[in-house]
N, C-alpha and C positions, 0 to 999 in steps of 0.2 A: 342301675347306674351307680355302681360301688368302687370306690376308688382306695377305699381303706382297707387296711388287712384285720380281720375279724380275728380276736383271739379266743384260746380255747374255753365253752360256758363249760362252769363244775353244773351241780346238783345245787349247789347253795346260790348260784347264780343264771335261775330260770332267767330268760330273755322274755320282755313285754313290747308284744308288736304294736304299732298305734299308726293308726293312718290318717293322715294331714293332708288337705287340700289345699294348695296353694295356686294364687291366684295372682297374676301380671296384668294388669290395667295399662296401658301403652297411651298413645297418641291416636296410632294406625288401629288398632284392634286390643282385644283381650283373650289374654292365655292362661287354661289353669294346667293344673298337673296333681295328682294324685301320687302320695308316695308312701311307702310302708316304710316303717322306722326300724329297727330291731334295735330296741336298748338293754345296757344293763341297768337295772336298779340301784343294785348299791350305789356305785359312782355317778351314773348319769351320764355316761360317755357312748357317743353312738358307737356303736356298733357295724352296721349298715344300713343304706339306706336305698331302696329300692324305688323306681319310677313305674307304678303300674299304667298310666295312664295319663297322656297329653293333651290338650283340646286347642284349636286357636280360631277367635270368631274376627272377621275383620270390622272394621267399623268406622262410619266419613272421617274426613280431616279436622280440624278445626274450620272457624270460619276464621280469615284471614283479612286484615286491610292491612298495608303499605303504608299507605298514608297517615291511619292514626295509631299504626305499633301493636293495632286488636287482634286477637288471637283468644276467641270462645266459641265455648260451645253448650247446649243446651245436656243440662243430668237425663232428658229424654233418652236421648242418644246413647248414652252408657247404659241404662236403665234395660232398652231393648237386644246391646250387646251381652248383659250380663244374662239375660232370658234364653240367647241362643247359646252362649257358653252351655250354662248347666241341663239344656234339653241335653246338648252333646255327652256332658259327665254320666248324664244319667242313666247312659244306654251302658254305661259301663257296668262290670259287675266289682266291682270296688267301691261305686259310687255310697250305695250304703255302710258301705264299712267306715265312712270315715267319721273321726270323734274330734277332730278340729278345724277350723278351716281359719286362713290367715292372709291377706292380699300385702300388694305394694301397688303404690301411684304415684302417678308424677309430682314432683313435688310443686307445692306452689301453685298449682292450682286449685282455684278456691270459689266460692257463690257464699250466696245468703239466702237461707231458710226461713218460716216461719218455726213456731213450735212445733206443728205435727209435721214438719217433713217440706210441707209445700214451697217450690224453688219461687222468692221474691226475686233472683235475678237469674241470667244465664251463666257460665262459670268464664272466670277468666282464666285463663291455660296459661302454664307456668314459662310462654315465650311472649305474653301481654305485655308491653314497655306503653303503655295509655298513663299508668299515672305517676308522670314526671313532677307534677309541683306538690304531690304528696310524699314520694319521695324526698325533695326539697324538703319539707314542713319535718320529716322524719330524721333528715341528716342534724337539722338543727339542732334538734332536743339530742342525738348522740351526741353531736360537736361541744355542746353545752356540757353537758353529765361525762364525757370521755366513755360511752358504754362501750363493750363489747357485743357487738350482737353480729346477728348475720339477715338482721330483715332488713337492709338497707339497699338501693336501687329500686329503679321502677318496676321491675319485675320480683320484688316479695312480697308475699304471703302481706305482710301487712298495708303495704302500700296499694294492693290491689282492693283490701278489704275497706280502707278511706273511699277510695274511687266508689264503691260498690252503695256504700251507705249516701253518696249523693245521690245515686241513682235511682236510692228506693225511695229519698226525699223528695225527686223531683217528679215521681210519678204516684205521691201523696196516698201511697200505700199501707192502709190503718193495721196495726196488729201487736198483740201485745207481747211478741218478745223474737225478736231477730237472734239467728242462729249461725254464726260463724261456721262454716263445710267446710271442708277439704275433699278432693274428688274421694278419697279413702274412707270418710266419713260416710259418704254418704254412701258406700259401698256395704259399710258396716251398719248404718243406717237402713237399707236393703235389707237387709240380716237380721236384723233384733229388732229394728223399731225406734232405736235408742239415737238419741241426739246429745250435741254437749259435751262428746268424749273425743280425744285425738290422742295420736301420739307421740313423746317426746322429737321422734326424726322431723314429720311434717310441721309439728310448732316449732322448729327454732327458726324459719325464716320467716315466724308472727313475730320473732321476740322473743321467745320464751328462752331462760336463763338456762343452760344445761346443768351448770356449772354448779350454781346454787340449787339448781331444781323447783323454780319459781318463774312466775310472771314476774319482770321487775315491775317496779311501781312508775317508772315512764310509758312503758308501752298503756298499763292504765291508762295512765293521763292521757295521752295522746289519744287513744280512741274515744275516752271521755269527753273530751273535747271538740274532738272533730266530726264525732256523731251527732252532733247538734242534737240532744234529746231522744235520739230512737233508742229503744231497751236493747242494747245490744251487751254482750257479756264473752268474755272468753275461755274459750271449753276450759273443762277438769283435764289433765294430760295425763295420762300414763306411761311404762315404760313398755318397747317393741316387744313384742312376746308375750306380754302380760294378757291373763284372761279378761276380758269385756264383759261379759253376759252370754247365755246361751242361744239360740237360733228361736223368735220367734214361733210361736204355737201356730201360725199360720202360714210362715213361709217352709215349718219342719213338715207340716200335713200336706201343705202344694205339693214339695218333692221328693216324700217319702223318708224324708231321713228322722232322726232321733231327734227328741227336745232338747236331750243331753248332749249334743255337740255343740261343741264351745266353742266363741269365737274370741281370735287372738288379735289384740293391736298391732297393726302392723310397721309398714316403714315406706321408702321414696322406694323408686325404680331402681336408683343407681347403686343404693343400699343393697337391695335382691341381689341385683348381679354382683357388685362385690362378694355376698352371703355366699351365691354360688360358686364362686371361683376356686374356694376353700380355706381362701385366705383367714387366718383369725388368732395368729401370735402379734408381739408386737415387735414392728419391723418388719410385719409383711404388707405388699404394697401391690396396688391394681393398675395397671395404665388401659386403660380402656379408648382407643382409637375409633370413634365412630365421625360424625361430622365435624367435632373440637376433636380434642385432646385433652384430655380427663387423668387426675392422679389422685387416689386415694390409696391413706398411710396409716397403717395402724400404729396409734404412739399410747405411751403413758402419760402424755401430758396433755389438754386440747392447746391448740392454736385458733385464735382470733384476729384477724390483721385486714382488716375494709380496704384499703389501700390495695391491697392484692388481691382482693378475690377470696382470700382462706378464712372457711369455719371448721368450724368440728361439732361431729354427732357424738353421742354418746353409743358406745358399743361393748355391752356386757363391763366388763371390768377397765375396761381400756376405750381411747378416743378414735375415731377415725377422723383424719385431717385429709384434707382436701382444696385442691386447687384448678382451675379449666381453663385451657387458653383459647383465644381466639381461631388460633391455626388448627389444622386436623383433616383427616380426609375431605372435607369439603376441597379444600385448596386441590388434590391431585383432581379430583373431577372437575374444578372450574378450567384449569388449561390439559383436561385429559377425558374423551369417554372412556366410561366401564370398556368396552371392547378396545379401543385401543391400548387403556392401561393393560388390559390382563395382557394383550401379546407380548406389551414392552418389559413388562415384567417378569415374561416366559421368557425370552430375549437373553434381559437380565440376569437369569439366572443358570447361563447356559455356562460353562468350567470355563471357557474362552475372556468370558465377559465379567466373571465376579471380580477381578482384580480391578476395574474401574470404580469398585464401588465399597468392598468390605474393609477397608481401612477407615479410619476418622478423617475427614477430611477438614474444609473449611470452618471455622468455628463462627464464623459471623453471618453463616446463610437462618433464616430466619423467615418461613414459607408465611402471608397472611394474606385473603384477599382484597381487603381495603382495611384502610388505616387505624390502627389503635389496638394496644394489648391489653389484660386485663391481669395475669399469669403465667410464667414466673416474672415479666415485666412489666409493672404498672406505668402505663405513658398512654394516653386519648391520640397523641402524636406519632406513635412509633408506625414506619414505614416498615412494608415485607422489605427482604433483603434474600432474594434469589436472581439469576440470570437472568439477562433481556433477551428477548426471542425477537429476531429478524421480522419483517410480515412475510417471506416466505421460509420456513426455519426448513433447516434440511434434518433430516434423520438424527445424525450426531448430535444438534444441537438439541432436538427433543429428548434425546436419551441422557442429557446432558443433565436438561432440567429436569426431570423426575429425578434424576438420583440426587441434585440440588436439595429438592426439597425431601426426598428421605430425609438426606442428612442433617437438614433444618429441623425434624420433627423430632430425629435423636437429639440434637439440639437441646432443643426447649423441652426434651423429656427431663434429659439431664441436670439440665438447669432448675427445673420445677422440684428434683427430688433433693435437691443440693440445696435450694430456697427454702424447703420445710424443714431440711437440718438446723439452715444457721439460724431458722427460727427458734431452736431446739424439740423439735419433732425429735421422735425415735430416729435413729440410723436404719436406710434398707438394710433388708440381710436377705430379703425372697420377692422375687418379682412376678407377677400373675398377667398375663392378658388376657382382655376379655375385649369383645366391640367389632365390626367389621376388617379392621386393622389388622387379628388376627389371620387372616385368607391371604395376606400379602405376606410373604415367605419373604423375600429382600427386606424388608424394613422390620422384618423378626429376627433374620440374621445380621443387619446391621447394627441394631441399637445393643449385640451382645459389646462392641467396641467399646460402646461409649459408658455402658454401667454394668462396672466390675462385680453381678452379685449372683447370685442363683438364681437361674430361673425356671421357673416351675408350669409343669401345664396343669390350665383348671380343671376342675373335676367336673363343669359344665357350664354352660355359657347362658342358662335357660333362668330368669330371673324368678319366672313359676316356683320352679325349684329352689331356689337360692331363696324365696323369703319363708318356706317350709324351716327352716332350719333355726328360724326366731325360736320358735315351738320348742324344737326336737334339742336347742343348743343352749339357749338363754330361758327358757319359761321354766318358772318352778311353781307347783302348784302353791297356794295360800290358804292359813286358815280359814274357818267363817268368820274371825275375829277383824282379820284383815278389811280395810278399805283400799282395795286393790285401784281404785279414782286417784287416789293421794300418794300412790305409788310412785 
């Protein structure tokens, strides 16, 4: 899976293969992928990058209520997906070859540990909306201090981690030091043994400062305080790519691999698959159409704006900004099944019928399924704003609406990447897709209308692969001098 053009190696520029294990932790299941590197040394520029080997193990859903916003699941669960992952790796004959391995996870999903490991609760998953009046207690102290952050709403990393430490209090759980996870942690955790470390991507919706490169001293306080007394502490952070520690002496002997394979800090899901798209100048930018509508923007500057929905990670030399709206493929499957869309869509794209649709059309159509946006338009109040359908709609009018809400989606693409300008984002110059969104060919050629820039096809849509390249793109080894923790 090489999308690059390899230039010519001299003699003074032997090529050093290295093979990287990269691993996708999902919702639905977990995917790894095995890939060989071909670098040059001198510079450190890949070269190529080869896929020897893909696995995908599937694995239950979360548990779900309705009623109270819950959305967990037990580290059991991952624990036994990651077992049949690597039985699968292992039957490969790359399996031993490799000398790093590096995952991605959902962000914002989180539990609490004891010191050795032992889960004091279940994890809350990064779609948990349970802790609204910790949220509340968290917005104050921003509102107070004016902070920048991005762990604000009921579903951050920190807000779930308040929730969590009632939990251990109320089921009077004696132990001497509570350990803040992250689903990635504990993946890493699996791996080395090692507890206490995370990485800059997953800690900024704890809190953590990208900007300064610290824990502020609010986030402190507030878990100080709202921990009523349990030893709780928050990890060492490193940067994505940065080495961790090597692979435990008992899980390298379980599966046959080397001591010396190192593991790498990794990053979020959405992270990967940006990683993989190939995007990585500034002013390159991903729109990812899966259930939302998702945009990340590589800039030189970060952006922070709570109001909207927008943070930024830190990404090698450069920020990725970021923003989600409520609308997205969901909306066409709420008034459309998968088979009907695919016909209307085949329909659609017959030479007769493209002229109803590849111009710009309405600029106030606006696809949501119920009320409230959060990105490029901050409003708890704003209404969809597409066609009404009859109770019995006749053909035209269904064809009517799906290209409605195309156009809505270019829409609000438009407008999202036009929001992180006047922010002073970078300007796009190259546009990536990635997400299910991609398969619909009409809403690929229609948003060329609406944003004038290059667009480019990813080099892969496999998130496995996409956080392989933390490694291969951004890791540089360190001295023994280094404290690679303080990184």
């Amino acid at each position: 899976m090489t999308k690059r053009t390899q230039p010519p190696i001299t003699d003074t520029q032997a090529p050093l293969n290295i093979f990287i294990l990269g691993v996708d932790i999902g919702t639905s299941g977990v995917r790894g992928c095995i890939v060989e590197v071909n670098k040059q040394v001198l510079s450190n520029q890949i070269l190529a990058e080869t896929v020897h080997v893909e696995c995908s193990v599937s694995m239950p859903h979360p548990t779900q209520s309705h009623q109270t916003n819950a959305s967990s699941q037990s580290p059991k669960v991952w624990e036994k997906a990651f077992e049949k992952l690597f039985s699968q790796l292992a039957e490969s004959e790359h399996f031993k070859q490799v000398q790093h391995i590096v995952a991605d996870a959902t962000s914002s999903s989180v539990l609490l540990v004891d010191s050795k490991g032992t889960p004091l609760t279940d994890a809350l998953m990064y779609n948990d909306q349970q802790a609204q009046k910790h949220a509340q207690t968290i917005q104050q102290y921003v509102d107070i201090g004016g902070y920048k952050t991005a762990a604000t709403g009921a579903s951050s990393t920190l807000a779930k981690v308040l929730f969590l430490t009632e939990s251990v209090k109320r089921t009077q759980l004696h132990t001497n030091s509570v350990v803040i996870c992250h689903q990635l942690d504990w993946f890493n955790f699996w791996l080395t043994g090692l507890l206490g470390i995370t990485d800059e991507n997953n800690a900024l919706k704890l809190g953590y400062d990208s900007v300064s490169e610290q824990w502020p001293n609010w986030v402190e306080a507030c878990l100080t305080q709202k921990s009523a007394g349990l030893p709780i502490s928050l990890p060492n952070v490193v940067k994505p790519g940065s080495r961790i520690a090597e692979l435990s002496i008992c899980f390298a002997n379980h599966w046959g691999l080397s001591t010396n394979v190192s593991v790498h800090a990794g990053t979020t899901d959405s992270i990967a698959g940006f990683l993989a798209s190939g995007a990585n100048q500034s002013g390159d930018a991903v729109t990812s159409l899966g259930s939302t509508l998702a945009l990340k923007l590589v800039s030189e500057k970060p952006i922070f704006n709570s109001a909207f929905g927008i943070y930024s990670h830190r990404l090698g030399q450069n920020w990725l900004v970021g923003g989600a709206s409520n609308s997205g493929g969901a909306v066409l499957l709420h008034y459309f099944d998968l088979d009907e869309l695919k016909q209307r869509l085949t329909d659609l794209n017959q030479p007769e019928n493209q002229p109803l649709w590849q111009n710009k059309s309405n600029p106030n159509y606006y696809p949501l399924i119920k009320t409230g946006e959060r990105f490029p338009i901050a409003d708890a109040a704003f209404k969809s704003r597409i066609p009404a359908l009859s109770q019995r709609p006749k053909h035209s009018e269904k064809q009517a609406l799906l290209i409605a809400i195309m156009q809505g989606l270019a829409n609000i693409e438009q407008m999202g990447y036009e929001r992180l300008e006047e922010l002073e984002a970078s300007p796009v110059k190259r546009l990536f897709s990635v997400g299910g969104g991609t398969q619909n060919t009409v809403w690929q050629q229609l948003r060329k209308a609406y944003i004038p820039v290059e667009f480019v096809e990813p080099d892969s849509l496999n998130a496995a692969f996409g956080v392989t390249r933390l490694v291969s793109l951004f890791y540089q080894p360190i001295s023994s001098k280094d404290d690679s923790f303080n990184r």
